[in-house]
C-alpha positions in Angstrom: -23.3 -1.0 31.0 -26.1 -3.2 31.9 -26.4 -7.3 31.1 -27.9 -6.8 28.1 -26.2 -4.8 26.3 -22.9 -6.1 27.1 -24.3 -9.3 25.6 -25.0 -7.4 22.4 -22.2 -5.3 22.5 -21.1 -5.2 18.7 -18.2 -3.2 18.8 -15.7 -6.0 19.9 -12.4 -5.4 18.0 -9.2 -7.0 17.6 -6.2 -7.5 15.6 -5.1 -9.7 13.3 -2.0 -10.8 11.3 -1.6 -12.6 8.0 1.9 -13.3 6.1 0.9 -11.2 2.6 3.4 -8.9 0.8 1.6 -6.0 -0.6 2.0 -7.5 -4.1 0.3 -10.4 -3.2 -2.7 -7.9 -1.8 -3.2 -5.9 -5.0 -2.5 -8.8 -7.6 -5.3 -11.6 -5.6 -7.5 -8.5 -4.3 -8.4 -10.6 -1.0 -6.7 -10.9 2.2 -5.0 -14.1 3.1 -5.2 -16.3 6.4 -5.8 -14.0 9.5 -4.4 -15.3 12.9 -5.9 -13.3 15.7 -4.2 -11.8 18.6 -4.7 -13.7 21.6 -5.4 -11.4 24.9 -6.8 -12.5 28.4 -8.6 -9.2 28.6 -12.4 -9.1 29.0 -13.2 -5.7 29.2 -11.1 -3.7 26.3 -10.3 -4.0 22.9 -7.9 -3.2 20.6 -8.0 -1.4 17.3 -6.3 0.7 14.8 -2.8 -1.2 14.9 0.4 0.0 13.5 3.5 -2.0 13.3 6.4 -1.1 14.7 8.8 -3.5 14.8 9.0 -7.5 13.9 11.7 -9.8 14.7 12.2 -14.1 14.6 10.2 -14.4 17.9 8.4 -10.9 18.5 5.6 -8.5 17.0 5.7 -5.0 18.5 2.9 -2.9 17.4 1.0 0.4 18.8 -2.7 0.4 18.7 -5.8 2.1 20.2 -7.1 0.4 23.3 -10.8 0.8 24.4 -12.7 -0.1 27.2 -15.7 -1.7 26.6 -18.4 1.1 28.8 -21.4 3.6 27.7 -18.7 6.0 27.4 -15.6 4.9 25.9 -11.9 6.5 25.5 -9.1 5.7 23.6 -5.9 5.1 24.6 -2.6 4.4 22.3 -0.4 1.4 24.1 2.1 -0.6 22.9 1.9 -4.4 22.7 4.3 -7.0 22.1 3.4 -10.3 20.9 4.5 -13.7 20.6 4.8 -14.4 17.0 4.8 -18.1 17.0 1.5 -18.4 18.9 -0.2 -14.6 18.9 -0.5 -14.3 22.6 -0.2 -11.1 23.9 3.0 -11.1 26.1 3.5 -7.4 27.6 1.6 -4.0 27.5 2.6 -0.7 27.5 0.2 2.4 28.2 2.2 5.1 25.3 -0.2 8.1 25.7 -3.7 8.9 27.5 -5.2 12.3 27.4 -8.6 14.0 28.8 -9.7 13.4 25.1 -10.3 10.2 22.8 -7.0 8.9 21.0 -6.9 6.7 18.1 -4.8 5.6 15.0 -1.2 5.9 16.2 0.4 6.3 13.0 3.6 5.2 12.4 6.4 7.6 10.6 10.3 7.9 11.0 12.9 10.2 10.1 16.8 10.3 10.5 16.8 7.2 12.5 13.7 8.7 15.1 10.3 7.1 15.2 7.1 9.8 15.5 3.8 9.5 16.2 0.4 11.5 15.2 -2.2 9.5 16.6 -5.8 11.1 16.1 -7.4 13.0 18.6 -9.8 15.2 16.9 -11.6 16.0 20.1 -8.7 18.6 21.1 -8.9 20.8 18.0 -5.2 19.9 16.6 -3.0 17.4 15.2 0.6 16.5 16.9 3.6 14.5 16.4 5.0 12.6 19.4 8.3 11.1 19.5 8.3 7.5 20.5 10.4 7.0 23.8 11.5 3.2 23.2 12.8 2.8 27.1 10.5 4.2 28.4 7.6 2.9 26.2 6.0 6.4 26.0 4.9 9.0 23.4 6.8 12.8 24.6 7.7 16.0 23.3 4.5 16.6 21.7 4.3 19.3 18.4 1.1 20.7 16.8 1.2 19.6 12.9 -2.3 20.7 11.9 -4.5 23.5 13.8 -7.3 21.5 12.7 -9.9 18.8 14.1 -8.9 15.7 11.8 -9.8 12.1 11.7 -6.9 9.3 10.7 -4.5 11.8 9.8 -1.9 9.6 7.1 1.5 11.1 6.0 3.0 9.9 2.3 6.6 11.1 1.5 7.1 11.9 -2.2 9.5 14.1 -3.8 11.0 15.9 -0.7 7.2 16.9 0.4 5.0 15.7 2.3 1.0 14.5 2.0 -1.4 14.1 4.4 -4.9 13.3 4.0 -7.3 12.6 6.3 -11.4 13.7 6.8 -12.7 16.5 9.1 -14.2 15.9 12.1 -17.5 17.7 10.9 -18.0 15.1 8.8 -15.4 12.5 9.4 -17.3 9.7 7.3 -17.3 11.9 3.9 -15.4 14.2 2.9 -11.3 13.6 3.0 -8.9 16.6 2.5 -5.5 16.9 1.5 -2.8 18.5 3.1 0.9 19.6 2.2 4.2 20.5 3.9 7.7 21.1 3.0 8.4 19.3 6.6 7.6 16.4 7.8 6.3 18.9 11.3 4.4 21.3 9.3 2.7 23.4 8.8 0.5 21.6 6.8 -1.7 23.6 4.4 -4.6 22.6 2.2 -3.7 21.8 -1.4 -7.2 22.6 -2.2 -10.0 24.0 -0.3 -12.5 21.5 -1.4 -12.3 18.1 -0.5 -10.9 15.7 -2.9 -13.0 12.4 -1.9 -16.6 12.7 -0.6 -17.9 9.3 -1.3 -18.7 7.7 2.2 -17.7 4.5 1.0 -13.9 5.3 0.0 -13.0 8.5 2.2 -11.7 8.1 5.7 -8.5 7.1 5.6 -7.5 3.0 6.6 -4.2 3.0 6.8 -0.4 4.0 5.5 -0.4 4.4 1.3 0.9 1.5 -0.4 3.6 1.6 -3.3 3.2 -1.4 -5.5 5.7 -1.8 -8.7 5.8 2.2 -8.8 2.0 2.5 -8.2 0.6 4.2 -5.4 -2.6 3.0 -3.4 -4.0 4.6 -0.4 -6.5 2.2 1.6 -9.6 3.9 2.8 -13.0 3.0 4.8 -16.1 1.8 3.7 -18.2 3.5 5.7 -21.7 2.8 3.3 -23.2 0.6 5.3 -21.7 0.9 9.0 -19.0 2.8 10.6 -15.6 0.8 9.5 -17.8 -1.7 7.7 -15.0 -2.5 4.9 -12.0 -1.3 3.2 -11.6 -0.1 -0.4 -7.8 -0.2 -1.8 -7.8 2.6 -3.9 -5.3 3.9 -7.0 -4.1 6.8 -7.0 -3.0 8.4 -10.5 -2.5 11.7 -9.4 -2.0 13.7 -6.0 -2.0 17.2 -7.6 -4.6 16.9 -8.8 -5.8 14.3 -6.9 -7.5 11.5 -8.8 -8.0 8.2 -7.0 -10.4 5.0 -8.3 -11.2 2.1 -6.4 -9.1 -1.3 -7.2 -10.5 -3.7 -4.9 -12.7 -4.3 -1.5 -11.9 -6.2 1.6 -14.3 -7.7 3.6 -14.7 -9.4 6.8 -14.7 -12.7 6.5 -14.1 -13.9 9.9 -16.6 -15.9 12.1 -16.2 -13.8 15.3 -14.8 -10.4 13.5 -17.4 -10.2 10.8 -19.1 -6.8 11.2 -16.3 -4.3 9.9 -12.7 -3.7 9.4 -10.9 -0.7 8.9 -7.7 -0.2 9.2 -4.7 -2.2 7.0 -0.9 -1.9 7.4 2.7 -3.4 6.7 5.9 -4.1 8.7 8.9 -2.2 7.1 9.8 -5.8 5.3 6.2 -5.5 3.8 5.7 -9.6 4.1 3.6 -8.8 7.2 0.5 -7.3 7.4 -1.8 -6.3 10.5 -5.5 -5.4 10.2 -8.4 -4.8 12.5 -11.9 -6.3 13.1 -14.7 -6.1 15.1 -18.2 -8.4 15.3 -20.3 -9.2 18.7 -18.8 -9.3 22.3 -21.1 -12.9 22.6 -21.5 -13.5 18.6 -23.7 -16.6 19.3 -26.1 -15.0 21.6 -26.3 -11.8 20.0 -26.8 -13.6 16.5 -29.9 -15.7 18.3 -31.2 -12.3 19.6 -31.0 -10.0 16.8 -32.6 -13.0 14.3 -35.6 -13.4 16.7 -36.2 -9.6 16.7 -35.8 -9.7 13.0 -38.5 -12.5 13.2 -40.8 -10.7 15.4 -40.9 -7.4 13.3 -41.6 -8.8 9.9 -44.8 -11.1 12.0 -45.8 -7.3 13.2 -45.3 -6.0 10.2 -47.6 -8.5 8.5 
């Protein structure tokens, strides 16, 4: 990557934490103070978090780590943080492949914590189980014979829902899958998809249950890849029916392109999102006003 466009590199991500209970999300419809991770990295970012675990002192959560190159790769690591200030205090590489891995969600059963991060680019869907000594995703298991995109599990009734979009066209159309087991095989409830609105399809995160109500966050994707998030209600799975309650923006100085992805700690008074704006926001701000500028004076 050459000078310039690492100084207008716009796909600088981080993550960022704010005390909100899901409650307080739905009823004010706007996200609350965000305290960014601190990291001494220059040449990565983070993305996609999940949180794992949250204690007096700590924040341990597994996200997608990225290089910033021409050609970037995924990874899924593991990073624990000092609550009290944000700063990142240790790393853990979980899982890196051949192919680009993403979106390490979260889900647990009998006690065991799994992982299906995305990773489209291999033609399947798998659950890892999370190795907590050893800080690693193993004993991989195909879910979904499918090339998916932010694959999100929702237990209801003894079954099990995913949803997530297609990698043909991973921006529009979400589909919705169904198991008996949380390890599949999942199977399409429906052959067609049941959201195709680019603004409110890709999945952004673990569904939300508020007072008995069930919301599933998705991306806004209108404008710009991950420019937003919609929260939206769902009244129905089967059929699926879903309308949108409310739209989060980014807000942030330095993170004010996009976010897209939102999730809570198993207490559910923490909450972790992502966002992204320039790698140099005041130089790249500068540059992309003066070309504005110079465009309209050609135009004219």
């Amino acid at each position: 990557m050459n000078w310039k466009a690492r100084l207008l590199y716009p796909q600088n991500w981080n993550i960022g934490f704010c005390e909100q209970t899901p409650e307080e999300l739905i009823r004010d419809k706007k996200l609350y103070k965000i305290k960014w991770l601190k990291h001494p990295y220059r040449d990565r970012w983070f993305a996609d978090p999940f949180i794992y675990q949250v204690t007096e002192n700590e924040i341990i959560v597994f996200v997608e780590e990225c290089m910033i190159s021409d050609t970037p790769k995924g990874i899924i690591c593991e990073l624990v943080i000092d609550r009290k200030t944000m700063r990142l205090k240790k790393r853990y590489v979980m899982l890196e492949l051949d192919t680009h891995l993403s979106y390490p969600a979260i889900v647990e059963k009998a006690g065991v914590t799994y992982v299906y991060p995305e990773n489209g680019a291999s033609g399947s869907l798998k659950m890892y189980r999370y190795d907590a000594e050893k800080h690693q995703l193993v004993e991989p298991k195909c879910i979904l014979d499918e090339a998916v995109a932010d694959s999100t599990i929702l237990e209801r009734d003894g079954s099990y829902y995913l949803i997530a979009t297609q990698t043909e066209k991973p921006l529009e159309e979400a589909y919705l899958y169904k198991s008996e087991d949380l390890f599949g095989p999942y199977k399409l409830v429906v052959e067609l998809p049941v959201q195709t609105n680019r603004s409110c399809s890709r999945p952004a995160g673990n569904w939300i249950t508020v007072s008995g109500q069930l919301y599933r966050p998705a991306q806004d994707c209108s404008v710009r890849y991950g420019g937003g998030i919609f929260i939206m209600e769902v009244s129905s799975l089967a059929p699926f029916n879903e309308n949108k309650d409310n739209a989060l923006i980014p807000l942030d100085y330095k993170y004010n392109l996009g976010i897209h992805t939102i999730n809570y700690s198993n207490s559910r008074n923490l909450e972790v999102i992502d966002g992204y704006g320039y790698l140099h926001p005041y130089f790249s701000r500068i540059w992309n006003g003066w070309s504005r500028v110079k465009q309209s004076l050609l135009i004219k």
